[in-house]
N, C-alpha and C positions, 0 to 999 in steps of 0.2 A: 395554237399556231403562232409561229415565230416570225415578225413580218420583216421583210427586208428593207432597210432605210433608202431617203432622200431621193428615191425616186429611182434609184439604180436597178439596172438587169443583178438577179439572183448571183450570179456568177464570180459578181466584182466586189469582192468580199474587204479590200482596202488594204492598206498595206498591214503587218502585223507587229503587234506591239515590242515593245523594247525589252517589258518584262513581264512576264504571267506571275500569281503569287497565290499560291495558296491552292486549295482541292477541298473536297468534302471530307470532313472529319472534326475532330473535337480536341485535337492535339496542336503544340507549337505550329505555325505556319499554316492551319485548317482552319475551316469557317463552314459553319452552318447557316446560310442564306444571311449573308452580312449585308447592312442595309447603310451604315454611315460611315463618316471617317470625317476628318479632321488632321492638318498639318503645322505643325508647328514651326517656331522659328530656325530648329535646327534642323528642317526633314525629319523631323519623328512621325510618322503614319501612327495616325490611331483607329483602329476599325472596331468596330461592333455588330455582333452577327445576336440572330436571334433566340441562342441559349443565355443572354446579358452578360456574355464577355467579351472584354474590351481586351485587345490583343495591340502592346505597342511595336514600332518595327523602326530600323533608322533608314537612312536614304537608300542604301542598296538595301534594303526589302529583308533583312537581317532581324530576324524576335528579338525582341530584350526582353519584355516581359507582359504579363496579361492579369485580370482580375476582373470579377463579377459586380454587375449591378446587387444591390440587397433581394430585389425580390424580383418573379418575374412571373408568375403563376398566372396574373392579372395581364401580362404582354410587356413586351418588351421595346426597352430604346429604338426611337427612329432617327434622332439627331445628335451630330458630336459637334465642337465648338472650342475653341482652343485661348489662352490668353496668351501677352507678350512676354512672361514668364515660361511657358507651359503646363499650366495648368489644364482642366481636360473636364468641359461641361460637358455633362450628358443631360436632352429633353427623354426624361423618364415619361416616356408616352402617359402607359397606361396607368401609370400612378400619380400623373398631374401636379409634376414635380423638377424641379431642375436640379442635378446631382452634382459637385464640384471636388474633384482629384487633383490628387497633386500628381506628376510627371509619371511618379513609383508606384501609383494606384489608392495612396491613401485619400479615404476619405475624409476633405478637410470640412464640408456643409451641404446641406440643402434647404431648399426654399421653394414657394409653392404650395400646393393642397387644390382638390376639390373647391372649384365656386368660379365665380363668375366674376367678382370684385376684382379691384385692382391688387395686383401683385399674386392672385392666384391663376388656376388652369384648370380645363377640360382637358386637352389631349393636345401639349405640346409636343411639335415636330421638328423643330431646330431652334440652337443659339448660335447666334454670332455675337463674338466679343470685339469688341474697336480698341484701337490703340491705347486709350485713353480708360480704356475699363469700361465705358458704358458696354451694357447689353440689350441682345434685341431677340424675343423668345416669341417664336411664333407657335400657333396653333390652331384648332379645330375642332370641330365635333360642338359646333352651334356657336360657339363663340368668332372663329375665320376671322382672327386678329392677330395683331405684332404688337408686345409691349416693349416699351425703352426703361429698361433700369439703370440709373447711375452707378457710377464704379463704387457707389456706400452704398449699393442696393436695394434701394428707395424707387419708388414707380415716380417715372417722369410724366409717362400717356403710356396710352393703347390709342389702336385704330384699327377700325375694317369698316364693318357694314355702315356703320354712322358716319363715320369720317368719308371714306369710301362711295357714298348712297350711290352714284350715277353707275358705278362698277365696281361692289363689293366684293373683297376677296371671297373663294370659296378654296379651303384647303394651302394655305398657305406653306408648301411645302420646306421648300428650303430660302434661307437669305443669304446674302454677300453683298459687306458693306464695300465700297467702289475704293479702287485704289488708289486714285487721286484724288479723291474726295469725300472723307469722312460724315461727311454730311447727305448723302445717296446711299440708298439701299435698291439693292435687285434681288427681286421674292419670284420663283417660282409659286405661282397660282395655277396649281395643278388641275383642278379642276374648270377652269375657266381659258385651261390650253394655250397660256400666255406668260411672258415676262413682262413684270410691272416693275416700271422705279421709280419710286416712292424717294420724297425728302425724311429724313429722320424725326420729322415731327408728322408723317403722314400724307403729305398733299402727295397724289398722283400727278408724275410729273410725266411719265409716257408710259407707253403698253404698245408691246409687239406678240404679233402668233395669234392663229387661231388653229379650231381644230383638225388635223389632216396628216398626210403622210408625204405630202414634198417637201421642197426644199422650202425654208422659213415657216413650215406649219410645223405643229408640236401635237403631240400627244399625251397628254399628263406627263408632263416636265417637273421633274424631282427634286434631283441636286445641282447646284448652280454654283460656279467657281469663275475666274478672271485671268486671264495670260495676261504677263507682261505690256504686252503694248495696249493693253485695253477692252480686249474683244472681250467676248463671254462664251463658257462652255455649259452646256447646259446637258445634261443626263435625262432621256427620256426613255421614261418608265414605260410606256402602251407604245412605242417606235422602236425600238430594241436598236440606241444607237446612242451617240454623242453629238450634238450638233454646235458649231462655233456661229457667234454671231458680231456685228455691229452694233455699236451701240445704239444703232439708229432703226435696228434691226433686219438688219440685210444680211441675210446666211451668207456664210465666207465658207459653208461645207459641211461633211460629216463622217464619222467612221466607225463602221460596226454594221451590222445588218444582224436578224434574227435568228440565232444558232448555236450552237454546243462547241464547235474547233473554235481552236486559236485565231484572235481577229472578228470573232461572234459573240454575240451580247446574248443576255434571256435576262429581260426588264431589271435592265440597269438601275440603281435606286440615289447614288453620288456622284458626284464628281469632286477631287481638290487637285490644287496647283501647287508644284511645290515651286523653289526659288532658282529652278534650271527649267520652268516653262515642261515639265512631265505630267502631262497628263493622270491622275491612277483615277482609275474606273470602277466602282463597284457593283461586280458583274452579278448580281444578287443569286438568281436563279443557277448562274454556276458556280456559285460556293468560289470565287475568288477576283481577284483584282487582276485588271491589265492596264500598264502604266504605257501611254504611248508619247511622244514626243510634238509636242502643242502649239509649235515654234515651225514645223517642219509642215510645206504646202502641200508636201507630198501624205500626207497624213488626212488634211478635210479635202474627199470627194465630194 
């Protein structure tokens, strides 16, 4: 069942987006249940659906080109992650591994492995790259931690349940380091139905949401991106919707409710922002992206 966001009668479906992208299929501009994305400096959309192809696109929603993770038999990419260059990290879920492209698909490295030690994974689920190169690679699957690797990819820390104790991550879905402040991280803690922002060395600095279906509750909250003026958009994955928030955590709204038409979600898994405040949404369950405009009031009900 597809549930209808933020508390709205069924009806008020929201305004509809700017632009739809994509359908079910295996060809240019098709996706099979795409789960992430990543934008880079020049509006390059990069999405990745769950056959481990990464499909690139530029601002207006245009393919340039696509290429496969190595393996995927084991499962497939849940996070993308982009540098000031354009280069193009993918968190290789189920092979506990970070994979790093260049613009054109080559692959330039990875790093990672099986274990529990610093600098390795269980089952990472996103990178975010900082201006500066450091990284920040979260994950799951017993370990519900974020590491910080310097831009020479050397382990800085980790943190979750130790650092964490009073209120350990569980499922640390997606991160976004803050825009005025390199030094803040806001982590989707999916399973604990909250946004946490964390300082880059770990301390919990605040946490909003719990778990529910109005306005400022969340639902396993996914992917996590930033407008312009500050807010936060948050993609929730069990609310089939996009929610903006405060930094302070005060819903400023929402758009999408549970459903198949244009302007309807089926467990959204991303959000990114590009550098014109457009929302693009990855509509997971319908095999495509709806970009909506992130800036405009008329947009969070």
């Amino acid at each position: 069942m597809l549930i209808a966001g933020c508390g709205r009668p069924a009806e008020e479906a929201g305004v509809e987006p700017l632009r739809v992208l994509g359908r079910m299929g295996y060809g240019p501009r098709e996706f099979s249940y795409p789960r992430a994305i990543a934008i880079d400096h020049r509006d390059h959309a990069y999405i990745v659906d769950k056959t481990g192809r990464i499909q690139a696109f530029d601002a207006a929603g245009e393919w340039i080109t696509s290429w496969r993770t190595p393996m995927i038999d084991a499962g497939k990419p849940t996070g993308l992650g982009v540098d000031r260059v354009g280069n193009v990290f993918v968190a290789d879920t189920h092979y506990s591994r970070v994979l790093v492209y260049s613009p054109s698909g080559e692959l330039l490295r990875e790093f990672g492995g099986f274990g529990d030690e610093a600098g390795r994974f269980r089952l990472p689920t996103d990178v975010e790259v900082g201006a500066d190169g450091d990284l920040f690679v979260g994950e799951y699957g017993g370990n519900d931690r974020i590491t910080h690797f310097s831009a020479a990819g050397e382990v800085d820390e980790s943190f979750g349940a130790a650092q964490l104790a009073a209120a350990p991550l569980q499922r640390p879905q997606g991160i976004h380091i803050d825009r005025a402040d390199s030094q803040v991280l806001w982590v989707s803690d999916s399973r604990n139905h909250r946004i946490c922002k964390l300082s880059s060395d770990g301390r919990l600095l605040a946490s909003f949401g719990r778990m529910g279906r109005d306005r400022g509750e969340l639902r396993f909250p996914y992917g996590i991106d930033q407008l312009s003026d500050g807010s936060l958009v948050v993609a929730e994955y069990g609310n089939n919707r996009v929610q903006r928030f405060a930094q302070d955590g005060e819903s400023r709204g929402c758009w999408g409710r549970g459903g198949r038409e244009v302007g309807e979600l089926a467990y959204p898994w991303a959000v990114a922002v590009d550098s014109r405040d457009q929302v693009w949404v990855v509509d997971s369950g319908n095999n495509r992206v709806q970009i909506i405009d992130g800036r405009s009031a008329a947009t969070w009900r």
